[in-house]
C-alpha atoms as a printed R data frame, in Angstrom:
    type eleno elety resid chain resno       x       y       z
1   ATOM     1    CA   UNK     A     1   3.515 -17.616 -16.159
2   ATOM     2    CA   UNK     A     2  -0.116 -16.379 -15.468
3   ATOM     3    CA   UNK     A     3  -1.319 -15.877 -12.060
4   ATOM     4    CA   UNK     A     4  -3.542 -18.173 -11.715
5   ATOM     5    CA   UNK     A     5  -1.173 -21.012 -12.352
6   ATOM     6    CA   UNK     A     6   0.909 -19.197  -9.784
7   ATOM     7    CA   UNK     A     7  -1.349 -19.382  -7.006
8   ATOM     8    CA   UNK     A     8  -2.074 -23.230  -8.050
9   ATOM     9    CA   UNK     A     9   1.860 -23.761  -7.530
10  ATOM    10    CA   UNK     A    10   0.885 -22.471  -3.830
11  ATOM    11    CA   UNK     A    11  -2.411 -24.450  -3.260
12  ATOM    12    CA   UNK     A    12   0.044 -27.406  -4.556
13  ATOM    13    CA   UNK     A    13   2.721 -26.521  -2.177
14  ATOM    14    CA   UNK     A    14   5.176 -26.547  -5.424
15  ATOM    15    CA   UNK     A    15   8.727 -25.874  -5.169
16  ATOM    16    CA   UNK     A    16   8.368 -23.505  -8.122
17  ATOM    17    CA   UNK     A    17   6.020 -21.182  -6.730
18  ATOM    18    CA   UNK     A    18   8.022 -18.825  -5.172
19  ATOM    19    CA   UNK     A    19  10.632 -18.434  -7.667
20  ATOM    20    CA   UNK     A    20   7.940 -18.009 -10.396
21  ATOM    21    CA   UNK     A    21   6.158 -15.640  -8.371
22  ATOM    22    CA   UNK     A    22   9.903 -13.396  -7.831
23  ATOM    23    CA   UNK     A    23  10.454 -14.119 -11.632
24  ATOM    24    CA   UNK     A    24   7.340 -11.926 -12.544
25  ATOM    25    CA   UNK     A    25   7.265  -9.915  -9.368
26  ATOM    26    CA   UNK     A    26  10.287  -9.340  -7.905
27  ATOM    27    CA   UNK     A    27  10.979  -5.722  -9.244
28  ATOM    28    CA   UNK     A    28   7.806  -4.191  -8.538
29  ATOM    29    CA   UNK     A    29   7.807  -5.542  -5.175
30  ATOM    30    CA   UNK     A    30  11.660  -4.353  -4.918
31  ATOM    31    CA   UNK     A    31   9.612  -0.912  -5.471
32  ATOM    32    CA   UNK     A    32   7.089  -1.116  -3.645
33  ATOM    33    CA   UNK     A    33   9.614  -1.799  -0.363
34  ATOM    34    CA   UNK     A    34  12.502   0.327  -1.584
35  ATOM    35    CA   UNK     A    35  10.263   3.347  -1.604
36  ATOM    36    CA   UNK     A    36   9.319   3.403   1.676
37  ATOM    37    CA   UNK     A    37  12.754   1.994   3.517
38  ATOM    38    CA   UNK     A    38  15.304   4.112   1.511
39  ATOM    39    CA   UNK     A    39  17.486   0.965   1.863
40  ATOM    40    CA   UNK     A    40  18.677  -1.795  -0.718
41  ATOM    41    CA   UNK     A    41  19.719  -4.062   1.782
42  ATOM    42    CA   UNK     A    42  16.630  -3.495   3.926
43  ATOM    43    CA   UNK     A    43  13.944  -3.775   0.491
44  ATOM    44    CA   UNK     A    44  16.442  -7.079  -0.480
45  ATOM    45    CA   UNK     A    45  15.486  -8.532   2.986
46  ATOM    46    CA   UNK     A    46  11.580  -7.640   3.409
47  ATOM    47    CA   UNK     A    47  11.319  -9.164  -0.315
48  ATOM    48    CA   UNK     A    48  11.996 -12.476   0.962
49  ATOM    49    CA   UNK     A    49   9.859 -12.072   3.887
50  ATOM    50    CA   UNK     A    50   7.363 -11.218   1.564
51  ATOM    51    CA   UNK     A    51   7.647 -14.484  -0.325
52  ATOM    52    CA   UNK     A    52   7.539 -16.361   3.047
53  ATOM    53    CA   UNK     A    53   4.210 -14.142   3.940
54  ATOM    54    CA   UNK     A    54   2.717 -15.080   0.557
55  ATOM    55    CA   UNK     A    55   3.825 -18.722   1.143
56  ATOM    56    CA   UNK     A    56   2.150 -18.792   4.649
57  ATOM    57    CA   UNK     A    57  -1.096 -17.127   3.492
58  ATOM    58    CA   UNK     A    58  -1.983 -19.483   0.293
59  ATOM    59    CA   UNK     A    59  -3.678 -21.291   0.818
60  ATOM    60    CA   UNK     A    60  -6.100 -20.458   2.732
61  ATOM    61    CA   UNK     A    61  -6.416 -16.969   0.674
62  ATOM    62    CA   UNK     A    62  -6.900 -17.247  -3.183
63  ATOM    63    CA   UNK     A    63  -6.589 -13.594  -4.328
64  ATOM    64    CA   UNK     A    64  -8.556 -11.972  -6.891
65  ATOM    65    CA   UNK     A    65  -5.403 -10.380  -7.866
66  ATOM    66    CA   UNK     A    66  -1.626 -11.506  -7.337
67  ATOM    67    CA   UNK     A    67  -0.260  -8.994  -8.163
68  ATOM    68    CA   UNK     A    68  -1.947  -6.232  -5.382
69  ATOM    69    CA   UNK     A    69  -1.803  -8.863  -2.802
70  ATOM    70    CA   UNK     A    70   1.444  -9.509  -3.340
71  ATOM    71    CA   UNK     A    71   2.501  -5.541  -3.171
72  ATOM    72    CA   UNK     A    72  -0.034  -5.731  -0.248
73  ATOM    73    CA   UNK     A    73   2.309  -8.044   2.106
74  ATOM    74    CA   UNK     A    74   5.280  -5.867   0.817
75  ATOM    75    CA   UNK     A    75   4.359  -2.975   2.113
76  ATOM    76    CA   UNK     A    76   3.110  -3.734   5.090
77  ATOM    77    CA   UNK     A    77   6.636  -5.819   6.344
78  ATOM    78    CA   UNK     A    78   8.104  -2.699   4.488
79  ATOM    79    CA   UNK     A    79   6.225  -0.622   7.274
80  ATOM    80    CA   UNK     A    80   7.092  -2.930   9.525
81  ATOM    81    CA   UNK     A    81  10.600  -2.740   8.815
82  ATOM    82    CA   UNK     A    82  10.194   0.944   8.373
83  ATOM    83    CA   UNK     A    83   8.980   1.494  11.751
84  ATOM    84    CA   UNK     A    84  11.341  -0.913  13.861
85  ATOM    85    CA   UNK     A    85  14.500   0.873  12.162
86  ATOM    86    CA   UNK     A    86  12.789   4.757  12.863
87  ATOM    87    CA   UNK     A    87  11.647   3.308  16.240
88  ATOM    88    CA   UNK     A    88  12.251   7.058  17.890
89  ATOM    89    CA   UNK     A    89  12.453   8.993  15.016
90  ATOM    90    CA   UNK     A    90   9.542  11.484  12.909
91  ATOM    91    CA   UNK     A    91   9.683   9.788   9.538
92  ATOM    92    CA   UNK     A    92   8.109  10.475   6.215
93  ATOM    93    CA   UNK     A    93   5.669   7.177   6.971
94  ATOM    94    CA   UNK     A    94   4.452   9.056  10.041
95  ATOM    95    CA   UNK     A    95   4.225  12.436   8.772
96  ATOM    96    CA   UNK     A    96   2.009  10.612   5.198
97  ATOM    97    CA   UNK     A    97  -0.558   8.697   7.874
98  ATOM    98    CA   UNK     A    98  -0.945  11.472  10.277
99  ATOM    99    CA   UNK     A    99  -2.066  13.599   7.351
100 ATOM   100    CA   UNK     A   100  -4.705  11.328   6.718
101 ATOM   101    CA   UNK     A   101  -5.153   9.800  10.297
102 ATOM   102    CA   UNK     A   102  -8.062  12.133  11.032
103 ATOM   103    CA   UNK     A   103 -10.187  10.800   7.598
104 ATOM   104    CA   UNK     A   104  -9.138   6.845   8.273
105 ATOM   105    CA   UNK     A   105 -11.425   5.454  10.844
106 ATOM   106    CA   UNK     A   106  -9.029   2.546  13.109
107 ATOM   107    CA   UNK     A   107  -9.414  -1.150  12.762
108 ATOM   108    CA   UNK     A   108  -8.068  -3.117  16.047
109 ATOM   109    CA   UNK     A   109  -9.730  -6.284  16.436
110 ATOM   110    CA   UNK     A   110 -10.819  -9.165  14.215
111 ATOM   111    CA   UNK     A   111 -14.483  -8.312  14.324
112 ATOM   112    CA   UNK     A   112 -13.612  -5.397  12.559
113 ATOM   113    CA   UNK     A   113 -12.423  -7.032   9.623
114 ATOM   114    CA   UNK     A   114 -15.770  -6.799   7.409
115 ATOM   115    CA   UNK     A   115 -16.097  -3.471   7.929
116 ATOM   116    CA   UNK     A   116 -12.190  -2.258   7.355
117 ATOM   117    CA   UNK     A   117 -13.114  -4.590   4.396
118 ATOM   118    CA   UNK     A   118 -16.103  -2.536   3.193
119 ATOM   119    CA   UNK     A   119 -13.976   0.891   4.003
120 ATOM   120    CA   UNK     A   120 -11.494  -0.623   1.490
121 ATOM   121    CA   UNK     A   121 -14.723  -0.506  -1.130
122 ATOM   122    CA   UNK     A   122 -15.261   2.501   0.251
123 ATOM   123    CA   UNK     A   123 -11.981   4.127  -0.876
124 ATOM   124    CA   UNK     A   124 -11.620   2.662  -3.837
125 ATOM   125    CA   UNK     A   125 -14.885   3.693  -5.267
126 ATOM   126    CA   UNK     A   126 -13.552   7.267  -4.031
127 ATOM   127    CA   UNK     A   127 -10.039   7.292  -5.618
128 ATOM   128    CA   UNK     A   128 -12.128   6.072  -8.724
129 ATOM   129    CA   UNK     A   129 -13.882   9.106  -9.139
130 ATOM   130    CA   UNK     A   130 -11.041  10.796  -8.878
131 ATOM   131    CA   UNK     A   131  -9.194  12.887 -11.816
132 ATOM   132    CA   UNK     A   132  -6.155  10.744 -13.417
133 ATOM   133    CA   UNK     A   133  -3.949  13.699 -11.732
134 ATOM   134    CA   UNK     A   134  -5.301  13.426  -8.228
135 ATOM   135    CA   UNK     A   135  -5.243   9.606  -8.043
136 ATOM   136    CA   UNK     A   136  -2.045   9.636  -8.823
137 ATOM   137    CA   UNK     A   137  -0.989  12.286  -6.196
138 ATOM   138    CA   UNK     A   138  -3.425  11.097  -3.976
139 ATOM   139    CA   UNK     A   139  -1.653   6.972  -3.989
140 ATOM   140    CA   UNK     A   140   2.074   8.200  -4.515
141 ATOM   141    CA   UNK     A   141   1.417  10.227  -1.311
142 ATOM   142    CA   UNK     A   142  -0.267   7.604   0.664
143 ATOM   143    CA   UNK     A   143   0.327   4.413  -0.585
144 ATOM   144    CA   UNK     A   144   3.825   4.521  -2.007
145 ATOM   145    CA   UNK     A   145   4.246   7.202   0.618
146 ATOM   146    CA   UNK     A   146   6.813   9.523  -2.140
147 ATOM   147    CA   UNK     A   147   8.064  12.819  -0.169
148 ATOM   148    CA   UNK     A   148   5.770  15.878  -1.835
149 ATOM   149    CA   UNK     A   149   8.686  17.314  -3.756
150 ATOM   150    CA   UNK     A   150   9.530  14.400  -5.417
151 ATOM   151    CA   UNK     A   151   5.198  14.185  -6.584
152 ATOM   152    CA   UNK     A   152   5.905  17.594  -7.483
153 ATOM   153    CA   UNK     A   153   8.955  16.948  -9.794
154 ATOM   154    CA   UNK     A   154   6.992  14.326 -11.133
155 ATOM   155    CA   UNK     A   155   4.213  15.855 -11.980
156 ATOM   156    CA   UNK     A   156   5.783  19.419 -13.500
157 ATOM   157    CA   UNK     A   157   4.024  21.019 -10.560
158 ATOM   158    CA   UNK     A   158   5.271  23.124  -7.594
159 ATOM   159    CA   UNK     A   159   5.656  22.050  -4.026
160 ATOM   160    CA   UNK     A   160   3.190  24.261  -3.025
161 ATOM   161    CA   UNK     A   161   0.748  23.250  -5.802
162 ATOM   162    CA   UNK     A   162   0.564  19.305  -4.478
163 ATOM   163    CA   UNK     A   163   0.120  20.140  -0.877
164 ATOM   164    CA   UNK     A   164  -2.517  22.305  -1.771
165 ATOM   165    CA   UNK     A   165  -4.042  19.633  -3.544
166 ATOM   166    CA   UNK     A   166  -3.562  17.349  -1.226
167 ATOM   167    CA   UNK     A   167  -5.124  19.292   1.231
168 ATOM   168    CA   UNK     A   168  -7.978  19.418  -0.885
169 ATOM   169    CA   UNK     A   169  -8.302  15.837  -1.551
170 ATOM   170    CA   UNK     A   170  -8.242  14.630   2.550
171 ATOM   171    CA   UNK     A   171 -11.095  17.183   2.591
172 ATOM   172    CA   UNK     A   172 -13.011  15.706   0.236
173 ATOM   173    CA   UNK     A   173 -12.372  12.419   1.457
174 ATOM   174    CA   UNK     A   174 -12.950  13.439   5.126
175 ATOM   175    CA   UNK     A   175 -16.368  14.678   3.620
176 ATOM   176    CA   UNK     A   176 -17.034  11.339   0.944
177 ATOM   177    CA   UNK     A   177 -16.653   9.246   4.597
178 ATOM   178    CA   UNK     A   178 -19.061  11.290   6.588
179 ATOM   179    CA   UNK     A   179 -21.590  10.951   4.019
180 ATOM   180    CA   UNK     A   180 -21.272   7.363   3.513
181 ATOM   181    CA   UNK     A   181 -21.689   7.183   7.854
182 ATOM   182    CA   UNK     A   182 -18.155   6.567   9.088
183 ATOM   183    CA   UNK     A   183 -16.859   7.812  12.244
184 ATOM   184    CA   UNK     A   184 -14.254   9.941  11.039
């Protein structure tokens, strides 16, 4: 089913939305929340959250893209989730935002949303310029939030070889924000 008659099945409240939405979405999703929690049972569990999140948010939202918002509200109960069961605990989702903490200007109120909205523009006009290579590293590291040796096995490349590049890609980040007037 295409996604547009998907989100219709949500503007029309439809009993078939959500199960047509986990019929052409569920494993991604699965992913998306496996790779950050480590834990089937855990994933399983913030997957049906998910749907209830999507469920709750169309309508009003009509997403450009199903797909992206839909790995959007996985993630972030998958963080959620993530951070509730590390409570006290240094964790890989830590360690992969405090890497880039310094580059990310915050976003804590609802005023802020247009511009957290035009930072979004921001870096994805960035990781568009971007080699294929250093996208990829760049997103597995940050968005899927992958350990660096398993980028590394990935990508044929040495431990040592994706942190330096990583290192180099938060600088030129750090430096693509600055220019473009963000308080980083």
């Amino acid at each position: 089913m295409e996604d547009e008659k998907i989100i219709e099945l949500f503007f029309q409240r439809s009993e078939i939305a959500i199960p047509s939405l986990a019929q052409k979405y569920e494993k991604p999703l699965f992913s998306v929340s496996y790779r950050i929690l480590q834990n089937r049972e855990d994933a399983q569990e913030c997957i049906k959250d998910t749907y209830l999140g999507i469920w709750n948010a169309i309508p009003p939202t009509r997403p450009a893209s199903l797909y992206s918002f839909a790995c959007r509200v996985a993630r972030n109960i998958s963080i959620n989730r993530h951070k509730h069961n590390c409570a006290a605990k240094r964790n890989s989702y830590t360690v992969s935002i405090e890497e880039i903490g310094d580059c990310i200007p915050a976003s804590n109120t609802v005023a802020e949303d247009f511009e957290l909205q035009l930072l979004t523009d921001t870096l994805n006009q960035w990781l568009e310029s971007l080699r294929p290579q250093n996208r990829y590293i760049f997103v597995r590291r940050y968005w899927y939030m992958d350990p660096v040796p398993q980028i590394a096995t990935a990508m044929k490349m040495s431990d040592a070889a994706i942190y330096l590049r990583l290192d180099r890609l938060k600088k030129k980040l750090y430096k693509y924000l600055k220019e473009r007037g963000y308080p980083v």
